[in-house]
C-alpha positions as a Python dict, from the first residue, in 0.01 Angstrom:
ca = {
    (1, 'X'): (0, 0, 0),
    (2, 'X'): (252, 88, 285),
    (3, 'X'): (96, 465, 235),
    (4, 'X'): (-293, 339, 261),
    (5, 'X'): (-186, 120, 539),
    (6, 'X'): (9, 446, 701),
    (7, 'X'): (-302, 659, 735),
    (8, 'X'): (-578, 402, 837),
    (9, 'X'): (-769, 742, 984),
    (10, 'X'): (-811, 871, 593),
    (11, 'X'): (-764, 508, 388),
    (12, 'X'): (-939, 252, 616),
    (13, 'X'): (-1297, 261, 456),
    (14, 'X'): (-1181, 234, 110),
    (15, 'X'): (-896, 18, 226),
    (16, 'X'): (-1229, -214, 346),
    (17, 'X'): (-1358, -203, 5),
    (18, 'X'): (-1062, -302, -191),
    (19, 'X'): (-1046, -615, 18),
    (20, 'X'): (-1392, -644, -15),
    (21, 'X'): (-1376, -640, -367),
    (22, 'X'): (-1023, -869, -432),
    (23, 'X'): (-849, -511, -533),
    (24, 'X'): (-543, -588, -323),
    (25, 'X'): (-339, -785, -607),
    (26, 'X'): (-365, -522, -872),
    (27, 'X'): (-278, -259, -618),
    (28, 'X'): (29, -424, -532),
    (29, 'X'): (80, -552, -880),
    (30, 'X'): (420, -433, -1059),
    (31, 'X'): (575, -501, -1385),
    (32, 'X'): (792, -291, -1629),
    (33, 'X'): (665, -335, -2024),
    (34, 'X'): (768, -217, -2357),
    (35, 'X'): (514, 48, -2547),
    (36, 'X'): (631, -156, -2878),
    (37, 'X'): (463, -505, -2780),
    (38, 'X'): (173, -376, -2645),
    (39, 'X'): (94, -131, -2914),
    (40, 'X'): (152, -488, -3118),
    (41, 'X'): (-50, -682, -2843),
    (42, 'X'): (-335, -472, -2912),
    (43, 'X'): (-342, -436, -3312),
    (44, 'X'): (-303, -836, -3361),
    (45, 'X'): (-525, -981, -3062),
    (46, 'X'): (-786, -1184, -3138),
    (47, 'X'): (-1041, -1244, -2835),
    (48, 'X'): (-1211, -1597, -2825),
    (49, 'X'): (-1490, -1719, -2642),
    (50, 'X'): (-1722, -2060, -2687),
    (51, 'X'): (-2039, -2160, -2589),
    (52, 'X'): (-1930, -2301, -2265),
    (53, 'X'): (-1736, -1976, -2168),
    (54, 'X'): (-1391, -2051, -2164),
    (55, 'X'): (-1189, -1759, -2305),
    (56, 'X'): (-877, -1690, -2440),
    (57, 'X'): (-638, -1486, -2673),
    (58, 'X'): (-453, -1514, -2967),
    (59, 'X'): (-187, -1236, -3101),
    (60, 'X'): (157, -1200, -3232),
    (61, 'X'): (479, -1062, -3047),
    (62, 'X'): (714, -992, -3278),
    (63, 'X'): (720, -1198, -3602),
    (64, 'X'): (582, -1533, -3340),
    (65, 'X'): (175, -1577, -3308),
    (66, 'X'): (127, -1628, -2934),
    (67, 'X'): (-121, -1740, -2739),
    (68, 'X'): (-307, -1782, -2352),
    (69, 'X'): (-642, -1876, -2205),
    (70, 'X'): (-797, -1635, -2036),
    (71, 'X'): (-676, -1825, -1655),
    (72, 'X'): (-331, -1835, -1715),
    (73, 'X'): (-381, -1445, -1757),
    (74, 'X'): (-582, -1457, -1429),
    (75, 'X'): (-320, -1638, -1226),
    (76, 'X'): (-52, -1446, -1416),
    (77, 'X'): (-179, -1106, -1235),
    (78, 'X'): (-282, -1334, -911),
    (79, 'X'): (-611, -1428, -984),
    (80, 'X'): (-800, -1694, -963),
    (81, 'X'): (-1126, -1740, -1227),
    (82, 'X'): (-1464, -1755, -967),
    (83, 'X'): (-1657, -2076, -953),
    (84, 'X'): (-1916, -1968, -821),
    (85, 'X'): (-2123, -1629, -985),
    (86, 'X'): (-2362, -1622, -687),
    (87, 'X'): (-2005, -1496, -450),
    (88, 'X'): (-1913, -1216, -751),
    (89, 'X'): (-2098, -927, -924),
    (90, 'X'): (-2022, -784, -1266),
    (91, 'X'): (-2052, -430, -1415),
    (92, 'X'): (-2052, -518, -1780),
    (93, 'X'): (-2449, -630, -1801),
    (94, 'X'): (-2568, -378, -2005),
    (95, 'X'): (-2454, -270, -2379),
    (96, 'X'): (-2429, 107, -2237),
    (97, 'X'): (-2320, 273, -1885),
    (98, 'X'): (-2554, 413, -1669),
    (99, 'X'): (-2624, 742, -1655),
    (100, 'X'): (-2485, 939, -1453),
    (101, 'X'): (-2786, 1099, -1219),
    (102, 'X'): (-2721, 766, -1045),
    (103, 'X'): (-2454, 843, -838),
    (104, 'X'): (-2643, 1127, -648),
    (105, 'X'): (-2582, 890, -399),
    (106, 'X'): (-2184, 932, -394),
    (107, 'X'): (-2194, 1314, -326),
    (108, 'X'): (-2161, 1541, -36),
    (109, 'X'): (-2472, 1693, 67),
    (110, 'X'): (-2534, 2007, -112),
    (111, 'X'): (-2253, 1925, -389),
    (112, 'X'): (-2373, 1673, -616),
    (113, 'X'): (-2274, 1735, -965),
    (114, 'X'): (-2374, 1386, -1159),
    (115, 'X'): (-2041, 1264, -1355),
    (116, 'X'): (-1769, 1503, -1160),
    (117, 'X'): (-1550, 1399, -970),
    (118, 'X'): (-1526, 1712, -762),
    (119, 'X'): (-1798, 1649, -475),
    (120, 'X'): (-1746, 1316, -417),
    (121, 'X'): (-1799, 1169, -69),
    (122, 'X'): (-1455, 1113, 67),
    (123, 'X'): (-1452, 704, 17),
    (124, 'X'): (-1562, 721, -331),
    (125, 'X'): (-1315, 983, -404),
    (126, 'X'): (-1008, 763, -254),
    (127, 'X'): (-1202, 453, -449),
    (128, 'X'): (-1252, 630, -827),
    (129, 'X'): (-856, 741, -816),
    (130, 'X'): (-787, 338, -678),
    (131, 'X'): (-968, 263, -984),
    (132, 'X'): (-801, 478, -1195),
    (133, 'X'): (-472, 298, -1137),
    (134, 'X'): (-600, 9, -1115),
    (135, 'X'): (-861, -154, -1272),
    (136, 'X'): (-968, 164, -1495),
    (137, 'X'): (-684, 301, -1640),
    (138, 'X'): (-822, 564, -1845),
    (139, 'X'): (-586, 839, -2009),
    (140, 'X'): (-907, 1097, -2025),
    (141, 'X'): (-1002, 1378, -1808),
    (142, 'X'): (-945, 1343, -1445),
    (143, 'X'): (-1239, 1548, -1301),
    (144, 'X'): (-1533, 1362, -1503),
    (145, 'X'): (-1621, 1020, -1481),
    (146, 'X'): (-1628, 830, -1785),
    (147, 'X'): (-1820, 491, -1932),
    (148, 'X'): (-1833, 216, -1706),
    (149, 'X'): (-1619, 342, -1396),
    (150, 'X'): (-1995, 511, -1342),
    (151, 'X'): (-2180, 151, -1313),
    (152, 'X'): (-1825, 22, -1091),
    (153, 'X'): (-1845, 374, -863),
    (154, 'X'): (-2222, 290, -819),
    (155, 'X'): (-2171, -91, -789),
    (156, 'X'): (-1954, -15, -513),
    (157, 'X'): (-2153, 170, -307),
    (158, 'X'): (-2462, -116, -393),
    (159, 'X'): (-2244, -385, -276),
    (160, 'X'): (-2053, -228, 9),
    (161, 'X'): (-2101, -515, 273),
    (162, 'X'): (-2209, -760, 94),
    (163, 'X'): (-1923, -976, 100),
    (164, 'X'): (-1937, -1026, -289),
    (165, 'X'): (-1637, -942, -448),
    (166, 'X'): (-1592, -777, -769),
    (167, 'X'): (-1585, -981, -1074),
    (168, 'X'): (-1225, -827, -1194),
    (169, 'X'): (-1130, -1038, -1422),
    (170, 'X'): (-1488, -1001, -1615),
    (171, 'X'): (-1424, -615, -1600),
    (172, 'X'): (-1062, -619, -1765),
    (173, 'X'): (-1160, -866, -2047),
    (174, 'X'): (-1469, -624, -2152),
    (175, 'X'): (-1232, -337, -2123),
    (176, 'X'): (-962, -480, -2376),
    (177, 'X'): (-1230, -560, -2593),
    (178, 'X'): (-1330, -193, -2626),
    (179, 'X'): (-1023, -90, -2611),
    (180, 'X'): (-890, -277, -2945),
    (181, 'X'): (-1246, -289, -3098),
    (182, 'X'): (-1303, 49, -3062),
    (183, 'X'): (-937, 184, -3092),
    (184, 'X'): (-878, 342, -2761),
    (185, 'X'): (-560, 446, -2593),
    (186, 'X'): (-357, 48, -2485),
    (187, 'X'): (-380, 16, -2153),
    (188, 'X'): (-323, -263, -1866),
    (189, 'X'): (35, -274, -2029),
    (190, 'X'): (175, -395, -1676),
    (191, 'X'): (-67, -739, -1674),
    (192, 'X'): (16, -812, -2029),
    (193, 'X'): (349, -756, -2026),
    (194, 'X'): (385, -1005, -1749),
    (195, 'X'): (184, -1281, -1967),
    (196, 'X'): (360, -1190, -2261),
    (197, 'X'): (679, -1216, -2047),
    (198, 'X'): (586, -1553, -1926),
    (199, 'X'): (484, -1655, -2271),
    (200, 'X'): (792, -1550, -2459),
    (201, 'X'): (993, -1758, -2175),
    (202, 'X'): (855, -2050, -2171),
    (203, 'X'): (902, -2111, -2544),
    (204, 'X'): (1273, -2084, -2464),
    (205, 'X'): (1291, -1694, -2628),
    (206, 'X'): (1464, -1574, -2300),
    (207, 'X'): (1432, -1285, -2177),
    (208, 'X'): (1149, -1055, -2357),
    (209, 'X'): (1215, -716, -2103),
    (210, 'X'): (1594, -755, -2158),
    (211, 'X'): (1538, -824, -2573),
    (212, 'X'): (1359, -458, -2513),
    (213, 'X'): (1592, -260, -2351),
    (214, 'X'): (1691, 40, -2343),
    (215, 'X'): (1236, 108, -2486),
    (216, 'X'): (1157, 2, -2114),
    (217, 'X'): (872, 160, -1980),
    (218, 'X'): (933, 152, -1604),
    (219, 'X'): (581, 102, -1400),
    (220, 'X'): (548, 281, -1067),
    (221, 'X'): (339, 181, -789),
    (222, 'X'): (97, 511, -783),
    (223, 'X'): (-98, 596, -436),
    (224, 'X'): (-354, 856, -378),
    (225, 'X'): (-260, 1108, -176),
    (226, 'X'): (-471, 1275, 143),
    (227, 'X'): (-708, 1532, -20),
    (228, 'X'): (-915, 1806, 129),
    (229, 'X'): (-1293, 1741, 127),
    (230, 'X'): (-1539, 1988, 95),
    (231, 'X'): (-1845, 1982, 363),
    (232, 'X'): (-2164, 1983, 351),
    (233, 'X'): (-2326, 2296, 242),
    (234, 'X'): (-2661, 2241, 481),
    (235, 'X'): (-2731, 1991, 771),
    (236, 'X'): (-2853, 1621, 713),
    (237, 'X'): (-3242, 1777, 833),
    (238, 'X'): (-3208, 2099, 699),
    (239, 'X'): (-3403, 2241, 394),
    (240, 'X'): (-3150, 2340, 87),
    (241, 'X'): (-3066, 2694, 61),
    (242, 'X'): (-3141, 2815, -304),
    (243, 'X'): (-2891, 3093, -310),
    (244, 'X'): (-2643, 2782, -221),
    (245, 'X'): (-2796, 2623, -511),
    (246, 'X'): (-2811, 2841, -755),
    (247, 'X'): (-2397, 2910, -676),
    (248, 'X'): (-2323, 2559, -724),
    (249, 'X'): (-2383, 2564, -1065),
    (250, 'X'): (-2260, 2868, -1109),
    (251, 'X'): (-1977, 2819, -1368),
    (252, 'X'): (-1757, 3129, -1148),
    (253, 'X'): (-1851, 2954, -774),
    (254, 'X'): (-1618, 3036, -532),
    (255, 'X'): (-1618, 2801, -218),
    (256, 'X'): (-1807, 2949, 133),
    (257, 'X'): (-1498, 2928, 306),
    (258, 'X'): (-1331, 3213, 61),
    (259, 'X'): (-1658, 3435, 118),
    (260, 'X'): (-1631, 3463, 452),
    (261, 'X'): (-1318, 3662, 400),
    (262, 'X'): (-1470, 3906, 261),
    (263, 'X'): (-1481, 4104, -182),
    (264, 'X'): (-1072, 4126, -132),
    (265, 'X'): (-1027, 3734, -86),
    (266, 'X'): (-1260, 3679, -333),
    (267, 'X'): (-1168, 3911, -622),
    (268, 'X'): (-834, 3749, -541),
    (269, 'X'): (-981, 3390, -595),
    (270, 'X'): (-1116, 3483, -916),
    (271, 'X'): (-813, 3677, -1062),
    (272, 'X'): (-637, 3321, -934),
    (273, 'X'): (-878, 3144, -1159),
    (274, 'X'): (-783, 3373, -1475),
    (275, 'X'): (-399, 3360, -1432),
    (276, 'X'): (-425, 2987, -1430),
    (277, 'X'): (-648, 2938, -1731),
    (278, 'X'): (-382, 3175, -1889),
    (279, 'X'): (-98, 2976, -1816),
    (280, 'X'): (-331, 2641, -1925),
    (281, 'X'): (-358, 2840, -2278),
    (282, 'X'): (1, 2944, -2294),
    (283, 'X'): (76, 2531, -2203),
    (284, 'X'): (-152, 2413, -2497),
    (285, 'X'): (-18, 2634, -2722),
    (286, 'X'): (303, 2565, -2704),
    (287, 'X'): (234, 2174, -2684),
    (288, 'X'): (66, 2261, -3038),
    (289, 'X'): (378, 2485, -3170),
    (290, 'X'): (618, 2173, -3034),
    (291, 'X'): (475, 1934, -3194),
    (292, 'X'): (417, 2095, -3571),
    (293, 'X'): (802, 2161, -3547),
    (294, 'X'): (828, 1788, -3490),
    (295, 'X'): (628, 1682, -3765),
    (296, 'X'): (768, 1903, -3996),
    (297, 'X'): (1116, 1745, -3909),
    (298, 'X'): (1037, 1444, -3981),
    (299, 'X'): (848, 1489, -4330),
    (300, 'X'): (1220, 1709, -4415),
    (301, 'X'): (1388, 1357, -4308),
    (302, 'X'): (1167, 1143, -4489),
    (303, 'X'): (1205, 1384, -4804),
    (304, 'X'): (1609, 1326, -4747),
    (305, 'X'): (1578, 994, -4782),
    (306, 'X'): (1403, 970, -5078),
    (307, 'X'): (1662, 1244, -5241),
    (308, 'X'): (1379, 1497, -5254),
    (309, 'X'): (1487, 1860, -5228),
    (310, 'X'): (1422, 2009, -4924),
    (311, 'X'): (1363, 2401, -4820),
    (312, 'X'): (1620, 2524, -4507),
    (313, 'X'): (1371, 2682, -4269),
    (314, 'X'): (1342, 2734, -3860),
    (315, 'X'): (1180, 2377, -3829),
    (316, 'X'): (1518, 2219, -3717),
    (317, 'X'): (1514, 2475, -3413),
    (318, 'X'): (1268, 2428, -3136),
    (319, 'X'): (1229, 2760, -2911),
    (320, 'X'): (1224, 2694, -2586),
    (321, 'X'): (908, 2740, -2376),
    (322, 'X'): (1022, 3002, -2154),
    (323, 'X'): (1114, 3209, -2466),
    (324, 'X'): (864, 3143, -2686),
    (325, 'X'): (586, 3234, -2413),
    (326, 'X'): (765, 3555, -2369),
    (327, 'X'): (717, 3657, -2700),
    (328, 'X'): (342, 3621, -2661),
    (329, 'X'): (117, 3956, -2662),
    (330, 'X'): (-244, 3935, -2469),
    (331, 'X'): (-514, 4206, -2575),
    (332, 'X'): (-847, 4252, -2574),
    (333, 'X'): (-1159, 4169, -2853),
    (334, 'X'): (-1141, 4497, -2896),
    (335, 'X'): (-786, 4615, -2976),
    (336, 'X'): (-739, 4275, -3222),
    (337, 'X'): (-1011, 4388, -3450),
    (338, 'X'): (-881, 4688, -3722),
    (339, 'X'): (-954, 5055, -3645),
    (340, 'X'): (-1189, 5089, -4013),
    (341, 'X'): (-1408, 4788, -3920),
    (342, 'X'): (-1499, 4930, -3515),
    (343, 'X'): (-1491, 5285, -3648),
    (344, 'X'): (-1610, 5284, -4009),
    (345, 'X'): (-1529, 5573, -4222),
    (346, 'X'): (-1845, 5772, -4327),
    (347, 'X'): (-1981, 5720, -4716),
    (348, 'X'): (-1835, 5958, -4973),
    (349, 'X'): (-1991, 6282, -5079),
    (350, 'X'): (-2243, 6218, -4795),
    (351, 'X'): (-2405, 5942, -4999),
    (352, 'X'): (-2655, 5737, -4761),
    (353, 'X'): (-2845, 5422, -4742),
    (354, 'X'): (-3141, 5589, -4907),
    (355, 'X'): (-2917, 5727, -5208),
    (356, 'X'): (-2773, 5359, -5235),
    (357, 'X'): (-3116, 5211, -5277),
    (358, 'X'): (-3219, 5493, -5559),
    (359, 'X'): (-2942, 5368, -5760),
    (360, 'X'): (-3004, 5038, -5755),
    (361, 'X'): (-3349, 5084, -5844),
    (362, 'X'): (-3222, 5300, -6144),
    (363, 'X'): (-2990, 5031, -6208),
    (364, 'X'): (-3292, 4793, -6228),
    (365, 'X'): (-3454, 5011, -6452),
    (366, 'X'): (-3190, 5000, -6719),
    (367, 'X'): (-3129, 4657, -6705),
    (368, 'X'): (-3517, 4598, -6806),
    (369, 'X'): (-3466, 4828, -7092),
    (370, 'X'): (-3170, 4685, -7229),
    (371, 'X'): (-3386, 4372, -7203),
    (372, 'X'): (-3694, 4509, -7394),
    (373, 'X'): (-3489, 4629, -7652),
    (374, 'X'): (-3300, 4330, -7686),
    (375, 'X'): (-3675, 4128, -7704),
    (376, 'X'): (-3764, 4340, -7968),
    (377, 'X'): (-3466, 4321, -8200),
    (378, 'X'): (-3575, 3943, -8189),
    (379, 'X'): (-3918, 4027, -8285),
    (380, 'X'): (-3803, 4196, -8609),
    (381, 'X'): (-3567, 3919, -8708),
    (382, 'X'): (-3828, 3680, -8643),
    (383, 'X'): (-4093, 3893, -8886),
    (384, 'X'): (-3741, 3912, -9163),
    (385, 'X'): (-3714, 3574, -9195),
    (386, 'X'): (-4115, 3497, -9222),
    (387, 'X'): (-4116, 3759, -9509),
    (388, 'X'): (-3822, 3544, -9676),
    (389, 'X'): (-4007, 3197, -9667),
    (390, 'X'): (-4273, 3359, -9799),
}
């Protein structure tokens, strides 16, 4: 917050919003947790709701079944549950998120791209990456937006003064439902390992963060930094260019500022673009190298503990990634595919197509006359035995 609050110039709008919306506790919100009991948390819970409304949760921690109402969660994180729905909004109304052509209204003239976060008017941009470590803390891709941070995004920008805040804790109890119903990645680890704490210490357990140590998980406060927008690509009156068009989607765009500068700068931007997705392949394929060595070490250590032989191999030694990427060749379609299958040798004897088909015609032909004669040897037998009965 001391950062937002640093650089009112680039913050202040979405710093507005946030306490607008009731954002400010989560933002300043910080708690260390154990991967362990929330990985438990989120296999045992049990979510529970009556006809009057009044939630709460049920799960173990350890071998002991635990549980909370849904306000001493609220007031655990440092909220209150509203009174009053007419003073909130929710996101969660519908089964499904919007789709995402409706946040044409979030983009920079000229650079809407529905569901990217590239584009985004400067505001939304500092709110969606608020979000992200906030309220929506998804593990996905960065650059898209996902599920219901579209409907929250397009909430926000409905409801921007208003003076109704955000319904949060209504948003994080239909997100931990999905999340253990439909077996997504854990997350708001920080507010449950503070309940959890509380929990565990008021039944006289002591200390649950200590009990953990040293599988701490320590939470940092995250802030967005200052990013550099793009502009619009036409005036607020001014018809759309189509060749502007046509280069925003455009899957090898290159910005107008770079082609000003002339085919140097931009062969440059492009050749850029190429090193970088080479270095993102190298990256994954070592990440996929790493971890087969892992899981091959520990099927050879579960296959020593059971006294099961076990082949010596390279599995035990991981290469580093400096070495292994070293020892990686690049070439083109062309020069991977064998010399006799892009230059095939010519037929022998100067046999053809044409000469191919004749024999298999021929081929044909004695096939049908094996079969005739074969037809016919059953004729006679047939006639032999006839002559028998009679």
């Amino acid at each position: 917050m001391d950062k937002l609050n640093s650089n009112l110039e680039y913050f202040g709008d979405a710093l507005e919003i946030c306490d607008e919306q009731g954002l400010t506790p989560l933002m300043t919100f910080s708690h260390n947790f154990s991967k362990e009991v929330i990985c438990q948390f989120y296999a045992t819970v049990v979510f529970l709701e009556d006809e009057g409304g009044f939630r709460s949760l049920k799960w173990m921690t350890r071998e002991h079944v635990m549980e909370a109402s849904w306000e001493e969660f609220a007031r655990s994180i440092g909220y209150e549950l509203p009174d009053n729905d007419s003073n909130t909004f929710r996101i969660h109304l519908q089964a499904k998120p919007m789709a995402k052509e409706k946040m044409a209204d979030l983009y920079i003239r000229g650079r809407m791209l529905c569901g990217s976060t590239k584009g985004l008017l400067p505001v939304y941009d500092i709110m969606n990456r608020i979000y992200r470590g906030t309220i929506n803390p998804k593990h996905t891709n960065h650059d898209e937006v996902h599920g219901f941070l579209v409907n929250l995004l397009v909430r926000t920008h409905e409801m921007r003064g208003s003076g109704r805040q955000l319904d949060v804790m209504d948003y994080i109890w239909h997100e931990m439902c999905d999340c253990a119903f439909l077996r997504k990645l854990p997350q708001y680890a920080p507010y449950l390992m503070r309940l959890i704490c509380l929990k565990w210490d008021r039944e006289g357990r002591g200390d649950l963060l200590e009990q953990c140590r040293p599988n701490i998980t320590i939470h940092k406060e995250k802030s967005p930094l200052v990013k550099d927008h793009d502009l619009p690509r036409y005036g607020k009156g001014d018809p759309k260019d189509k060749d502007e068009e046509s280069d925003s989607d455009d899957s090898d765009y290159v910005p107008n500022s770079v082609k000003t500068k002339g085919l140097f700068a931009r062969l440059t931007a492009r050749l850029k673009k190429s090193f970088f997705f080479k270095r993102y392949l190298e990256d994954r394929m070592y990440q996929a190298h790493h971890d087969n060595k892992k899981i091959r070490q520990r099927q050879k250590a579960m296959m020593r503990h059971m006294q099961l032989p076990v082949s010596k191999g390279s599995k035990d030694n991981i290469t580093p990634p400096g070495e292994w990427k070293s020892k990686l060749t690049w070439s083109s379609s062309e020069d991977s595919i064998p010399e006799h299958i892009v230059h095939p040798s010519p037929p022998p004897h100067g046999k053809g197509l044409a000469q191919d088909e004749d024999d298999d015609d021929e081929d044909d032909e004695e096939e049908e006359d094996v079969e005739d004669e074969g037809n016919e040897d059953e004729d006679d037998d047939d006639e032999e035995e006839d002559d028998d009965d009679e």
